[in-house]
Every structure is written in C-alpha cells, then in structure tokens.
VONURO-18699 format. One record per residue (C-alpha): residue in three letters; x, y, z. Coordinates in steps of 0.02 Angstrom, whole numbers, plus 50000, padded with zeros to 5 digits. Example, Ala and Ser with C-alpha at 12.3 -4.5 7.8 and 13.67 -1.06 7.14 Angstrom:
<sites>
ala506154977550390
ser506844994750357
</sites>
This chain:
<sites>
unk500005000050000
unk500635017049942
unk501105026450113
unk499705041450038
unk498445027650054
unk498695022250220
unk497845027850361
unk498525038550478
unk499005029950646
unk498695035550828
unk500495045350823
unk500095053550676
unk498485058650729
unk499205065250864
unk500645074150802
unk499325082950656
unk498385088850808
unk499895095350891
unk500485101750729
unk498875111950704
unk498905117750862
unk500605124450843
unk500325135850698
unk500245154550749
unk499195163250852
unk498575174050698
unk497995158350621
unk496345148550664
unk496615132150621
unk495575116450633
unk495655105250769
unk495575086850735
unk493835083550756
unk493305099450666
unk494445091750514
unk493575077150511
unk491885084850484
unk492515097650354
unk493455082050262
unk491485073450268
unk490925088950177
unk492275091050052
unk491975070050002
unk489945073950007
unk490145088049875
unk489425082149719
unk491025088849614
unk492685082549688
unk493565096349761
unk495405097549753
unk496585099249894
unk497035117249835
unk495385121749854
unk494825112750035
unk496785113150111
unk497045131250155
unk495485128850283
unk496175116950378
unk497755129750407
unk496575144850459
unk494575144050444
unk494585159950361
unk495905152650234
unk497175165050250
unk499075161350209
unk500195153650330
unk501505166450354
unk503245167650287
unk504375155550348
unk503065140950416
unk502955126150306
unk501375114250310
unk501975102650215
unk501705086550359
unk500105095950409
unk499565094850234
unk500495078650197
unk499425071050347
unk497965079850302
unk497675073250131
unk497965055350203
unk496705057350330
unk495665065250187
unk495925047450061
unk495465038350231
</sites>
C-alpha cells in the first residue's frame, strides 16, 4: 500500500493535532475533530474538490496564508491522508 493511502496511525493523529495547534496565534486552524467533519463535507460535495481548494481551511478557517517562513507541508501531507481515509 502506497504510504498516501494508508491511514494515519494514533501518532500521527496526534502529532497533526499538535501540529495544528502549533501554527500561529494569527491563524485559526482546525482542530482534529473539526477536520474530520470539514473532510465529510469536502467528500459529500457532488464535484470532487481539490486539495488546493479545501487545504488552506484546515490551516486557518478563514483561509488565509500561513505566514512567511512556516511550512505545512506534514500538516498537509497528513491531512490529505486522513482526507483518502
């Protein structure tokens, strides 16, 4: 199984939700929970929606950039998985 396709473990669970909750205090980010009820509305949408589109949420609700110098690159790494899940 490709590692994109596998589900995300307890650890990595864990470390997205610590992840999130790291990002910067000008940044509203999802919490796990509130991920997993977006992700259920991004898979219900009639038209699949693409990462670039539903992604920047999960980083700040209002969908505003993450700020120089931050990557999100495991956030959204671990994201998407959770997303294929």
């Amino acid at each position: 199984m490709d590692d994109a396709a596998k589900p995300l473990t307890d650890a990595e669970r864990d470390e997205l939700e610590r992840r999130l909750a790291a990002l910067p205090d000008s940044l509203e980010p999802l919490d796990l929970v509130s991920l997993d009820g977006y992700l259920c509305g991004v898979l219900l949408q009639p038209q699949a929606v693409a990462p670039a589109q539903w992604l920047p949420v999960v980083f700040d609700v209002d969908a505003r950039p993450l700020p120089a110098g931050i990557d999100g690159s495991r956030i959204a790494a671990l994201a998407q998985r959770r997303h294929a899940e």
